[in-house]
N, C-alpha and C positions, 0 to 999 in steps of 0.2 A: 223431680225438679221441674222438667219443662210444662207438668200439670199445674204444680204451683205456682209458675211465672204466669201461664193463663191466665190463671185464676185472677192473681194480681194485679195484671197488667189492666184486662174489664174492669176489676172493680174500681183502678184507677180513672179508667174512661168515663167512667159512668160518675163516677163524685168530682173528678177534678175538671176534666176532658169536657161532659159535656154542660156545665154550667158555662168554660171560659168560651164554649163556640156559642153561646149565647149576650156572653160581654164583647166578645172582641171581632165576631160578626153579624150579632145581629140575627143569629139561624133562625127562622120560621119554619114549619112544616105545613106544609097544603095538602089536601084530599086526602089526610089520612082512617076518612071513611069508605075508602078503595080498598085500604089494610083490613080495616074491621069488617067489614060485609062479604069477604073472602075467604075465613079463616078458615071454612069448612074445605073447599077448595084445594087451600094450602095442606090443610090436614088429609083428605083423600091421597092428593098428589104425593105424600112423603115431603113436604117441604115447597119451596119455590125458587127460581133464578131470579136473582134481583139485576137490571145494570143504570146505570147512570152515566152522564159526561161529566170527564175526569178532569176538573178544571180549577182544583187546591188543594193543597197539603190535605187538608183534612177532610177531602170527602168524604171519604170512606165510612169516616167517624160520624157524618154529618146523615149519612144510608142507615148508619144503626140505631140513631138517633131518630130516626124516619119512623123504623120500622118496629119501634119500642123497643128497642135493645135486642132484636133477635140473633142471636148469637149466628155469624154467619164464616166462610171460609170464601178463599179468592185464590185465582193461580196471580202470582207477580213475576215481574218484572226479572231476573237473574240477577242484572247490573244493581235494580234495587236490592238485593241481597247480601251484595258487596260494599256497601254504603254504609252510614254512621245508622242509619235505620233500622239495618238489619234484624236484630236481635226484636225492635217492637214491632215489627213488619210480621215473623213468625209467632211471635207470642197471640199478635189478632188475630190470624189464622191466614197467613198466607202461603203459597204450595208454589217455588219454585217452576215456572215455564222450562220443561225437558229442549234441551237441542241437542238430542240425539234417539235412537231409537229405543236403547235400552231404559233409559231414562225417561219415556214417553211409557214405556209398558206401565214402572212404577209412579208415575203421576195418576195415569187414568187407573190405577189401583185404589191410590188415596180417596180418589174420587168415586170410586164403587164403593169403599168403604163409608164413606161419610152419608153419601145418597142412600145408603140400606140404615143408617143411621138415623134420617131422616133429618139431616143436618140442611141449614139453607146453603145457598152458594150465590157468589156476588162476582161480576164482571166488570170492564169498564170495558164497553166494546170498540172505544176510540183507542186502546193499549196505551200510548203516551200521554201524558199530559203537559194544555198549554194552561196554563195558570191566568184565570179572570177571561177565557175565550168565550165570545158569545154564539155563536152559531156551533149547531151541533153537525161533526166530523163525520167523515164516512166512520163506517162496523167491519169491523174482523169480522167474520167469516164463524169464529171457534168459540164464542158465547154463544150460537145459538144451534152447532153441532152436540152443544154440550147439555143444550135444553130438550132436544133432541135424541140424544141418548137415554135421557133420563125421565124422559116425557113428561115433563116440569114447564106448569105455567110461567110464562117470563113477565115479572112486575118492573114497567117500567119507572122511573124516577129521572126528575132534572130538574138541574139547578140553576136559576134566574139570577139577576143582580136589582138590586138597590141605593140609591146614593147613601153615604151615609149622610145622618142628621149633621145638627147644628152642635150637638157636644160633642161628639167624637169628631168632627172637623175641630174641634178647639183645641183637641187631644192629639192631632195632626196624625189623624188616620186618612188614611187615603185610598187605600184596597175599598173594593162596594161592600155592602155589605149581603146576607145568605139567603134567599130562600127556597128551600127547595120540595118539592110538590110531587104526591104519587100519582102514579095513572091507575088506569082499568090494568087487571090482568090479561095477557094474552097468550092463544091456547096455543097448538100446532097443530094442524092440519094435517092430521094422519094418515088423511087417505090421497096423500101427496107423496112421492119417493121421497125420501132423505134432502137431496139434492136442493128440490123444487120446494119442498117443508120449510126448509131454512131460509129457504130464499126469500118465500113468501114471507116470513115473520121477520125477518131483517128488517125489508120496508116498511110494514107495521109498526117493527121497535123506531126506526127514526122515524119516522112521524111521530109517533106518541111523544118524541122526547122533543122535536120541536113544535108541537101540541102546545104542550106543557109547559115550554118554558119562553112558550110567545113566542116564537119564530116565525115568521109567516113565509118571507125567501131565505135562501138558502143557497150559496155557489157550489156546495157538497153534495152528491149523491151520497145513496144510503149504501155501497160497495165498497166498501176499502181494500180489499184484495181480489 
């Protein structure tokens, strides 16, 4: 049953989902010859970490759409699991955040599973989301222990705004409208400990992502924990 809800739920995405993020925002996709010129890459690696800043309802959806529909998996939120979302939240492939230890075992289980599967995996490394926020947030720490672990190039992505046009102000939209733009992938630096790895690629991921999405200042460092 929960195969078939998958199933269902993507093919939903894909014929209903991502036409209406093209009517009701406007999605554009930029650099997506970063995606293509990579694939080898991706394919050596087992897959890749995708992250983005987490700043609508549907990014997520707007990432998969990015990346040709590459079926991807995320850890969420607990509290969103407990919401009206819930059930479409798991169906896309979200993996509950453990807050405890035993529960932390079997997350980073799923996650060895999927990784030998050669499954991708997608982050928001700002964790909450401010809805229409321009400037990109400091990073958790745990998207890029997790690229880390898995020695998965991390493909940055971010998403800009738009005014909208003249008919959809007649349609009395008012939200901006989408675009959102891939980067270079970036590697990890191996011959770095763990610690100092991540650290290094942290501040590479926020630049890339305000790179990308025009930011030039910025009152955030790239450290959120």
């Amino acid at each position: 049953k929960a195969r078939i809800w998958h199933v269902l739920l993507y093919a939903g995405i894909f014929l209903i989902v991502f036409p209406l993020q093209k009517i009701r925002y406007g999605l554009k996709v930029e650099g997506r010859e970063n995606f293509r010129n990579n694939k080898k890459l991706f394919k050596e690696r087992g897959g890749a970490l995708t992250i983005c800043n987490h700043v609508y309802r549907w990014d997520f959806l707007a990432v998969l759409q990015a990346i040709k529909f590459r079926r991807s998996w995320f850890p969420a939120r607990a509290d969103n699991l407990l919401g009206k979302d819930a059930a479409l939240i798991r169906a896309a492939g979200g993996i509950p955040i453990p807050e405890t230890m035993s529960a932390m075992r079997k997350f980073n289980e799923a996650f060895d599973e999927l990784h030998a599967k050669k499954k991708w995996i997608h982050l928001f490394p700002e964790s909450c989301r401010w809805d229409f926020y321009q400037p990109i947030r400091p990073f958790k720490k745990g998207a890029f222990t997790m690229a880390y672990r898995y020695n998965l190039p991390v493909l940055p992505l971010a998403i800009s705004y738009r005014e909208p046009g003249k008919i959809r102000k007649a349609f009395g939209v008012k939200h901006p409208l989408i675009t959102i733009h891939i980067g270079k992938p970036l590697l990890m630096d191996t011959e770095l400990s763990r610690k100092d790895a991540c650290a290094k690629i942290r501040l590479e991921s926020h630049k890339a992502l305000c790179d990308l999405a025009g930011i030039v200042t910025t009152q955030w460092s790239a450290e959120g924990d």
